[in-house]
N, C-alpha and C positions, 0 to 999 in steps of 0.2 A: 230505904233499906240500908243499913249500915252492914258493911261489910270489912274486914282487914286482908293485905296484902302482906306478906313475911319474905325480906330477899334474905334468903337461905346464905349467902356468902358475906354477909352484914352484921347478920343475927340481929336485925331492927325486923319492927312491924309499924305501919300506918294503918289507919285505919280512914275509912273514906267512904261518903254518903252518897249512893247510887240509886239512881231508879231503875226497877227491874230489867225494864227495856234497854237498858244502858248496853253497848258491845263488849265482853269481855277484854276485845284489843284497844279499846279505848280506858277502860279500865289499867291494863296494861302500862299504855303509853304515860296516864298520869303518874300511876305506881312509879317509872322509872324516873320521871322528872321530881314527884318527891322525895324521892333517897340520892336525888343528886346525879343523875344519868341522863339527864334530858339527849345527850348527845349520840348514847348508846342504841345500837338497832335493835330495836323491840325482835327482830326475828332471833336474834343470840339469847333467847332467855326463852325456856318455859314455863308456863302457865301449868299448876296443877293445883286439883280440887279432889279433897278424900282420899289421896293417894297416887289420883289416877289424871293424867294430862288431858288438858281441855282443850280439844283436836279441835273443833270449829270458835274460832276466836271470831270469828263474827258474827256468830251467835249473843243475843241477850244474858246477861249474869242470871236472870232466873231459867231459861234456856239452856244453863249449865249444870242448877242443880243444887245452887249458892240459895241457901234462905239467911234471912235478917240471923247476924252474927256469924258467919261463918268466917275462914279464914282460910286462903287463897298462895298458897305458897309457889312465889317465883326463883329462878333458878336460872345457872346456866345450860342452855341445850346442851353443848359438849364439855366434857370435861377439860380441866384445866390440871396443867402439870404443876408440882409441887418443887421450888426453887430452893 
């Protein structure tokens, strides 16, 4: 299943070949290591699919709702102040 990830504060997308049974939070975790954040805590960023945040990350990507091509937009959980 190919799927894309979009970090919302980048304005990049990757795209990355999962099997259905894959974890969303694992999903995740690569997401952050290939846009360069490997260091970053996966719990500072949300997970949203359709609109709407994907509350059980350790749930399966097809568990989520993700079919082949979909695209998976991450984000900061809180907002950040503008400098």
């Amino acid at each position: 299943m190919n799927v894309r990830v979009q970090l919302l504060e980048r304005w990049d997308r990757k795209a990355f070949d999962v099997r259905p049974e894959t974890p969303v939070a694992t999903l995740k975790r690569d997401a952050l290591a290939a846009f360069g954040l490997a260091d970053a805590a996966p719990s500072d960023y949300v997970v949203k699919l359709r609109g709407w945040e994907v509350l059980g990350e350790q749930g399966s990507v097809a568990e989520s709702g993700a079919r082949d091509g979909s695209t998976y937009l991450m984000t900061y959980r809180r907002r950040r102040p503008v400098r």
